[in-house]
C-alpha positions as CSV (number, residue, x, y, z in Angstrom):
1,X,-15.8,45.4,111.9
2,X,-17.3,42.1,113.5
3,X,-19.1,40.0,111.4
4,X,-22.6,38.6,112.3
5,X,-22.8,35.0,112.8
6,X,-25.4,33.1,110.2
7,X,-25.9,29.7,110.8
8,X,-26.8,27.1,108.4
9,X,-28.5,23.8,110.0
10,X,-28.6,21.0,107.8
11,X,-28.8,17.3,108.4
12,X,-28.9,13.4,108.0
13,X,-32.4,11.9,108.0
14,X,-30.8,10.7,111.3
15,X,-30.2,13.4,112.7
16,X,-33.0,15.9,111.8
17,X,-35.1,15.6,115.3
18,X,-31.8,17.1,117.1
19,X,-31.1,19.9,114.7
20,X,-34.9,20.8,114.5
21,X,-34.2,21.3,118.5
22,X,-31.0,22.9,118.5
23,X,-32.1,25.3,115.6
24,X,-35.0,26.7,117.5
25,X,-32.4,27.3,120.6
26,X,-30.5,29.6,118.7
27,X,-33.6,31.1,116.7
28,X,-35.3,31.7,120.4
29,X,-32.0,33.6,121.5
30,X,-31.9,35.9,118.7
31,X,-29.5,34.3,116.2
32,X,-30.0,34.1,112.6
33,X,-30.4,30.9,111.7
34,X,-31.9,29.5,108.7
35,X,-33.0,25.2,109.2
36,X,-31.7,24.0,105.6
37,X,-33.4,20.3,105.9
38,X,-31.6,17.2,104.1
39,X,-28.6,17.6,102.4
40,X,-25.5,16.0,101.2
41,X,-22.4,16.9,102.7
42,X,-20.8,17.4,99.1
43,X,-23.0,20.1,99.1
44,X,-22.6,22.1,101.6
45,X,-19.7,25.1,101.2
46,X,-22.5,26.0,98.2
47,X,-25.4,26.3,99.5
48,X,-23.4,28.3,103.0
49,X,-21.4,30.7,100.2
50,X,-24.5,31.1,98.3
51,X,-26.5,32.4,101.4
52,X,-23.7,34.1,102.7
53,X,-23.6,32.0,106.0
54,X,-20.6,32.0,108.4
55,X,-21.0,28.7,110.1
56,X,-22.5,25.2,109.0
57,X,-24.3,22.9,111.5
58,X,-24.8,19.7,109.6
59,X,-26.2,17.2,111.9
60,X,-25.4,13.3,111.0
61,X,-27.3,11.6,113.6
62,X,-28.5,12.8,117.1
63,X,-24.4,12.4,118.8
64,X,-22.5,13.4,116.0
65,X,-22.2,16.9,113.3
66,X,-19.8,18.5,111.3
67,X,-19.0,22.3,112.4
68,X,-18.4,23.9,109.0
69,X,-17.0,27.5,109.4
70,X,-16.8,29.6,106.3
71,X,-15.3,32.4,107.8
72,X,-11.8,31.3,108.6
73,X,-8.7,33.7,107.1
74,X,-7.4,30.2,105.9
75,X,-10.7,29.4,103.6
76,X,-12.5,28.1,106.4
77,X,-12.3,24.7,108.3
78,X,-14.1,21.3,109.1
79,X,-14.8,19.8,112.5
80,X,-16.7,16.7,113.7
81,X,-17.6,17.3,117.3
82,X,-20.3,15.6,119.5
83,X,-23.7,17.4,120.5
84,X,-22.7,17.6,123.6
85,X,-19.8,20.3,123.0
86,X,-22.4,22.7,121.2
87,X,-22.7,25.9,123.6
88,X,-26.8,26.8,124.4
89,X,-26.8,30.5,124.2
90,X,-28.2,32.0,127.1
């Protein structure tokens, strides 16, 4: 069974502009995604567990976020990556 992708957008005061803009990407192209607002990072595997999200976009500026997936066999992992490498969906 394939699970459906829930995305979680949280962010930096520095980077809120970008995932405002990225959020409504994926929102406009039919993915669920619920735009968190400011958080810490401490705190986010609780609020994503607690809203049963698979993946956590946590934005820390307008170059830089922290991929968070919850769905991994291994207990999920932890990636910074760049803006850049996000995928647009079609």
């Amino acid at each position: 069974m394939e699970q459906k992708v829930k995305a979680l957008f949280a962010w930096r005061t520095a980077g809120e502009k970008t995932a405002k803009h990225f959020g409504q990407k994926y929102e406009a192209a039919g993915m669920e995604v619920t735009l968190h607002g400011e958080a810490a990072r401490e705190e986010l595997n609780l609020i994503g567990k607690d809203k049963e999200i698979t993946h956590i976009l946590y934005f820390l500026d307008h170059e830089r976020l922290l991929l968070v997936s919850l769905t991994d066999e291994m207990g999920g992992f932890t990636v910074e990556i760049s803006v850049g490498d996000l995928v647009l969906p079609c």
